[in-house]
Every structure is written in C-alpha cells, then in structure tokens.
N, C-alpha and C positions, 0 to 999 in steps of 0.2 A: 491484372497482369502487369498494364502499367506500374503500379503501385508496388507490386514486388521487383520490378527491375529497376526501379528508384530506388529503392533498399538497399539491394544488390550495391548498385554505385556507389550510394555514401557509404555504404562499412569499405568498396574499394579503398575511397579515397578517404575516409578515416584512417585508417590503416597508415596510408604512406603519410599522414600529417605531418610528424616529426621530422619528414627529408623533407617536403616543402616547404613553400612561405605563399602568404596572401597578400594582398595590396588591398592594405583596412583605410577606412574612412568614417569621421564622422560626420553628421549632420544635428543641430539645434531645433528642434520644432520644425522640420521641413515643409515648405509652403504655408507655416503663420509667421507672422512679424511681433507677435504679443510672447514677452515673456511671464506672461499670467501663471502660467502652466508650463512642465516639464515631459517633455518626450524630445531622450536622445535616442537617434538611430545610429549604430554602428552595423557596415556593411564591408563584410569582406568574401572579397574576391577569389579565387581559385582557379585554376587553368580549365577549368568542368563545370564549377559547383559555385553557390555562394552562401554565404553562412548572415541573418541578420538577426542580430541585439537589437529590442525596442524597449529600452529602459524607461521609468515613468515615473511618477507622481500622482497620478491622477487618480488619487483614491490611496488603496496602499500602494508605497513605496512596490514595482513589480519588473519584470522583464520577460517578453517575449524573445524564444528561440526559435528563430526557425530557418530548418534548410532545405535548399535546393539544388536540382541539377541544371540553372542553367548560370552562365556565367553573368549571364544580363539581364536575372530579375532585378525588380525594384519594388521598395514600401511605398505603397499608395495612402492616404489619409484624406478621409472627408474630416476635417474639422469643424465645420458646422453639426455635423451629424455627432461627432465625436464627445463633442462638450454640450450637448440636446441631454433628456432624460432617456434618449434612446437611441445609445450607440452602437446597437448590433451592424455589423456590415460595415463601419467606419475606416476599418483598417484590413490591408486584406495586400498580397504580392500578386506583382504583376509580370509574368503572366502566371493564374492560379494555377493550370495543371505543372508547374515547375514545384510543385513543393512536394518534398518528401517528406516532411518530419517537422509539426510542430508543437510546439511545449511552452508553460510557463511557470517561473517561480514569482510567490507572492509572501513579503516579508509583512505579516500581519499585525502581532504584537510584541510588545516586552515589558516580561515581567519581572517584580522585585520582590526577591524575599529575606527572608532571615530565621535563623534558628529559634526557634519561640520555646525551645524545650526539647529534652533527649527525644528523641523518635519522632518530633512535631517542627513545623515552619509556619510561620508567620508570611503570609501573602498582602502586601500593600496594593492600594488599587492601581488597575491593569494601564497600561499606554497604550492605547487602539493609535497605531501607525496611521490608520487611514482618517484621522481626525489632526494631523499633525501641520503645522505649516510652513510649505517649503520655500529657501530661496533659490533664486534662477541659479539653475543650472551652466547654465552659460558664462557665468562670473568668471567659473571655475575650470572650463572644458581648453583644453593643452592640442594641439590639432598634431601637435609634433610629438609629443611623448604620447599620445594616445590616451590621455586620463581625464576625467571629469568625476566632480564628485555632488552628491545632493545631501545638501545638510538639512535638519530643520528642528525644529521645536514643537512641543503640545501648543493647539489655535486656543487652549485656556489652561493657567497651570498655576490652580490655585496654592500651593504651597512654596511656589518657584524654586524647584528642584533645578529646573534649567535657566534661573536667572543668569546664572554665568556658561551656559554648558551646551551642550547641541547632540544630537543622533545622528549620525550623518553614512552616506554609501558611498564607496571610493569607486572606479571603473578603471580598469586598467586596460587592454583592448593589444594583441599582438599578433603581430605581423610574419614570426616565424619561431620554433622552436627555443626553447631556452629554460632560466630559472633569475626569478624573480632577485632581487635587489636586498630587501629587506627579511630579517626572520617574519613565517619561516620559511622564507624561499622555497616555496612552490614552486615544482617542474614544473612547463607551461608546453605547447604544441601550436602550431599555427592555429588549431580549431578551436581553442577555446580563447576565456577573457578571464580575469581575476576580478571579484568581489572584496573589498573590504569594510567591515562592519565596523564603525567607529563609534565610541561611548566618547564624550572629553567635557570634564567640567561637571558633569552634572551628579548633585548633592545627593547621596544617597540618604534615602528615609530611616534606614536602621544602622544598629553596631552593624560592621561586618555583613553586609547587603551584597547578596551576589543577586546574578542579572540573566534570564531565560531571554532566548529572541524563538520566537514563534514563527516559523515558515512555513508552504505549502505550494505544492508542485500539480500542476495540472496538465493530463495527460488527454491524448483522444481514446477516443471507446477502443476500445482492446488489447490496448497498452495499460502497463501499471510501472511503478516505481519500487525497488527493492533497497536497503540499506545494506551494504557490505562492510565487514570491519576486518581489515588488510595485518595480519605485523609487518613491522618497518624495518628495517634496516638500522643500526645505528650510528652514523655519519657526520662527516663533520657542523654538515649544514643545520639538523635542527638534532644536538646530541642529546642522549634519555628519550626521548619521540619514540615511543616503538609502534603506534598505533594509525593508520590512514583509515578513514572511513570515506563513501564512495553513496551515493543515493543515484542509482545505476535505471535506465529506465530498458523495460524489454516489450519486444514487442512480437505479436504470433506471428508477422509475416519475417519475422528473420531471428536468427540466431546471432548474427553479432549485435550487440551494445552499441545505443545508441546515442540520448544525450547521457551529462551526467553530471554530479556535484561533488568535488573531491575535497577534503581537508583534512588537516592533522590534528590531533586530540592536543590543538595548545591553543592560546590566546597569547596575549602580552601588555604589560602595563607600563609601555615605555613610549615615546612617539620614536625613540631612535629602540629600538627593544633590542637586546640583551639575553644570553641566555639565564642568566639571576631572573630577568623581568618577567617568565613564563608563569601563567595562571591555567589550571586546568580547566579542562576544557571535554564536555559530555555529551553524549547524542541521548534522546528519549528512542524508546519503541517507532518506528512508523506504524501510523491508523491513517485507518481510510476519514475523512472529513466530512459529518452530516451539516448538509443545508451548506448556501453560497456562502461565500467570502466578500466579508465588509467592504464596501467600495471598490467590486471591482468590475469597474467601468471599460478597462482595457481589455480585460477578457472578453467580455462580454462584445466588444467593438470587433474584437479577432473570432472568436468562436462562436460567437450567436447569442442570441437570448436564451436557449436551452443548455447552454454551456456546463452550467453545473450538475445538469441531470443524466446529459449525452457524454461528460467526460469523466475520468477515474482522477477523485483529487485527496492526495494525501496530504497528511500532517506532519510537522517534526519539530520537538522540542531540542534546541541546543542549548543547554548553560554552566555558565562562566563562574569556575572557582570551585574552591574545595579546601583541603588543607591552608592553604594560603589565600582563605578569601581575603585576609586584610590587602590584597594588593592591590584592589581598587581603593576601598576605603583611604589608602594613603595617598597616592598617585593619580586619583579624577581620573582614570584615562585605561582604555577597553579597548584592541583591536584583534579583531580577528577576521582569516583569510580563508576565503575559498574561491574555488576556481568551477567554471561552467562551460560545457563545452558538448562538441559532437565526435563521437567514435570511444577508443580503448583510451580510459584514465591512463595519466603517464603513469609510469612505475619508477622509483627510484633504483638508481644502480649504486654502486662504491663507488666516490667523485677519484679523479686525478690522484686527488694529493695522499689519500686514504688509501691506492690502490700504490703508490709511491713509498709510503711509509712500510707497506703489508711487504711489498717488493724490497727492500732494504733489512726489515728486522727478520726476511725468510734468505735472505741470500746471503747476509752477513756470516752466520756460521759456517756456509758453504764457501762460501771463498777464503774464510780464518781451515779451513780443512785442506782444500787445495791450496792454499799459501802454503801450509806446515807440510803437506807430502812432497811439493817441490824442495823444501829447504831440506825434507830427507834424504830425498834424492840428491841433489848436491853435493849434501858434505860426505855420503855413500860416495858417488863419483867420486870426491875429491882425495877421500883415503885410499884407492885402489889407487888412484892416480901416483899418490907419494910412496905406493910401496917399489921398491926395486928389489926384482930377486937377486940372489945370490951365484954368481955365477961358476 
C-alpha cells in the first residue's frame, strides 16, 4: 500500500517537473579519499522528493537511478564492502522505506564493423567496457555547470586503435527545465540529467568502420522496459530529425511512466556539430538479456547478489552511421546524446522563432487583404465626397 502511494507521488510530481526546479549537487567518491576508482553521486532535491544519479566505473561504465519521497534521503557506501569480492549490500539510501523507484543502465560494449560484402558485415573484436581503464573522474567534475565526464581507454590495446583516442561519458546534471546548448539540443525537465557518449581519436580498424554501443537497463521484478519510436516535429533546433525514440520503463503498480531514456535518431561528427556534421543514428530490437552482466559490481552492491535472477534486464543495440559512414572515418570524432530521467519524456513543441515565422507567412496576406479593402474604401469615400449635385 505503501509502495503504491509512492508511485502515486512521483508520477504527481513528475508531472509538474517542467514548472519546478531542484537544488542539484555533486559529490566525488563520497566518504573515500582515493581516486583509484570512480563513483559520482549527483543528488537532487525537490520540495517532496529527491531524485539520485550513482554514476560508476567500477566494472562497466553504469549508473544508478533512484527516487524517492523524501526530501532528506541520502547515498550511503560501505567502501570497504564495495571494492571486497562481495559487494551486495554496499550501497543502499538512507532511510530505505524512502525509495520508490530504482533502476540502472549499464553501458557494456562497442562494437565495430564494416561492410565485408552485399547483404554481409565484417565484425572486428568486441571492446568489453568493463575491461577499460579509467581516469579520475574528478579531473574533470565542474560543480558550477553541473558536468563531469569519465574518459578512458582498453587496460590492453594491442593494435593501438586508441594510441591517440579515448571513449569517454559526458554528465550533464540540471537544476530546472530547459534545452540543451549544443546539437541536438535535447529538451531537458528538472528530473532528469543528459548522457553524452563520446568516440574521439580513435583509429578505426576498417574502410568506413561504423560503431554499435551495447547497453542494458535493469529493472526490479515486475517492472520491464519498452522501446517507443515517437515522429518529431521538424524545427529549427535539430531540422530533417523526425524520429525520437524513448526506452520507457512501466510498472504494474501504476500507470504513469516512470523512469526513461530519450534520444533523437542522430549522432554528430563535429566537437562544435553542425547540421552538415549529422551521422545516422539506429536503435536494435529490445531482448530480454540471458545471464549477468560483466563486472557488474554496482549492481550487485544496490540489488543483491540475486540481482540478475530477481530483476527484468534488457538489452539494446544502438549504432552509428549509415549512408554517410565515412564521417567518422574522416573526422575521429562520434557524439551522441541521451537524456535519463523520472516521469513523462519532454515532448517537443514549435520553438518561438518557428511559431514567429508561421505567424508572419499566415498573417501577411491577411493584412495585404485588409490593407487593399481599406484603400477601397477610401478612394469609394473619396469619389462620393467630390461629387456635388446639381442644383
């Protein structure tokens, strides 16, 4: 009963996210001093609720969601336990019956392939994330703009694809409503954060090499994940885009949508990207995922040691390129944006300027109509006026 009037509250207050704002915070490794390892907490506040990001390293690249209704939980961490070969229990909010809703995505692999023949690809060996080696996060972590990013490289890389190059994850973390800076400017809501997936530098194995990233979402028992594919609008912000896709999670004790993963069917191969610079951009099917996931020690520290048998974990292939594969091949450089969050995915509307234009090319002939019936009426007035009868 509990449990469903916790529901109840976060779709409330999902709901109104767009009129509020949070008061976000980050934290580095909270209570270690060693930057050996990477866990950023971002926590944000609400006048009810509090929403936290446990973004990671520790194994694959991953992040914990989870929310609550009280204004004043907190992420606990045994670090001892944490970094043991037996972290179940290590990570866990304080106070537990405060949680409503927890979830995690885990950014597994990426793969490269290439056209090896009509109707055939050529698959180069795979990059297990969870074998990669990262630099501190904290190099990188902005307390003011909200952003922190985790770069890193394969821990053996025998062909040195990434002699000059790195994989790395941007974090962007906001405080209230809005749309992102950069294409493709992702709408954004207090409740969620943006993900950037970064390629840069690194030598592709083939002609015309495009690039799969491998993720998967874990849910608790009753809950599953759906993939939604939205049409778009077409606007100024990312123009030709007609496509949003959404990995929507639902859950039996409610009907509204709870967390989610939203992004536009584009990429870009610019660091300043351009609308020229757009690389297409694909979702696979979602499958359910047999057997755990490589190094995943954080789950496993939030959910339990049964974690992979007790929770519903999907898969999803997204990759990069198509007609215009060469635009890696020329440019070293892969970003793409998605956004994560709790409540209804934003929806685009027609921006100002577009709704500005529409108002001008629909009202222009209307007023060239009432111009011309005034100027009829006038020079009508003006002839009756000059006639003088005959007396």
């Amino acid at each position: 009963m509990a449990a469903a009037a916790g529901l109840a509250l976060l779709a409330l207050l999902a709901a109104a996210g767009a009129e509020r704002g949070r008061k976000v915070s980050m934290e580095y490794n909270p209570g270690w001093n060693s930057s050996s390892v990477n866990l950023l907490h971002v926590r944000a506040v609400g006048p009810e609720d509090t929403l936290h990001y446990v973004w990671s390293s520790i194994g694959a690249p991953s992040v914990l969601l989870v929310a609550t209704q009280s204004p004043s939980s907190a992420l606990r961490v045994n670090w001892t336990q944490l970094l043991s070969p037996s972290p179940a229990g290590a990570i866990w909010i304080d106070p537990p019956d405060s949680v409503v809703y927890s979830t995690a995505v885990v950014f597994t692999k990426l793969f490269e392939f290439s056209e090896a023949k009509p109707g055939g690809e050529l698959f180069y060996p795979t990059y297990d994330l969870s074998e990669f080696s990262w630099d501190s996060l904290n190099h990188t972590l902005n307390h003011t703009a909200l952003t922190a990013e985790l770069s890193g490289v394969p821990a053996t890389d025998p062909g040195g694809a990434f002699s000059n190059g790195s994989l790395a994850f941007r974090v962007t973390a906001y405080e209230a409503a809005g749309r992102a800076g950069a294409l493709p400017r992702l709408l954004h809501t207090a409740d969620s954060s943006q993900l950037q997936f970064l390629l840069a530098g690194v030598t592709p194995r083939g002609n015309g090499s495009r690039f799969l990233l491998q993720l998967a979402t874990v849910e608790p028992a009753g809950a599953a994940r759906r993939l939604q594919r939205d049409s778009s609008i077409d606007d100024e912000y990312t123009p030709s885009i007609f496509q949003v896709l959404s990995l929507r999670a639902d859950s039996p004790n409610s009907s509204s949508p709870l967390p989610f993963l939203q992004w536009k069917a584009v990429a870009y191969g610019s660091r300043s990207p351009r609308r020229e610079d757009s690389i297409q951009c694909r979702a696979g099917e979602l499958s359910l995922a047999n057997g755990s996931l490589p190094g995943a020690s954080v789950l496993q520290a939030f959910f339990g040691d049964s974690w992979d048998s007790s929770c519903t974990v999907s898969a999803l292939n997204v990759s990069f390129g198509g007609e215009e594969g060469q635009v890696y091949q020329e440019r070293r450089y892969l970003s793409w944006s998605v956004l994560l969050g709790f409540g209804q995915p934003p929806r685009d509307t027609f921006s100002p300027l577009v709704i500005s234009i529409t108002a001008v090319a629909l009202g222009t002939p209307l007023a060239m109509l009432l111009l011309g019936s005034c100027l009829l009426l006038l020079a009508q007035r003006r002839r009756y006026s000059e006639y003088e009868p005959i007396n």
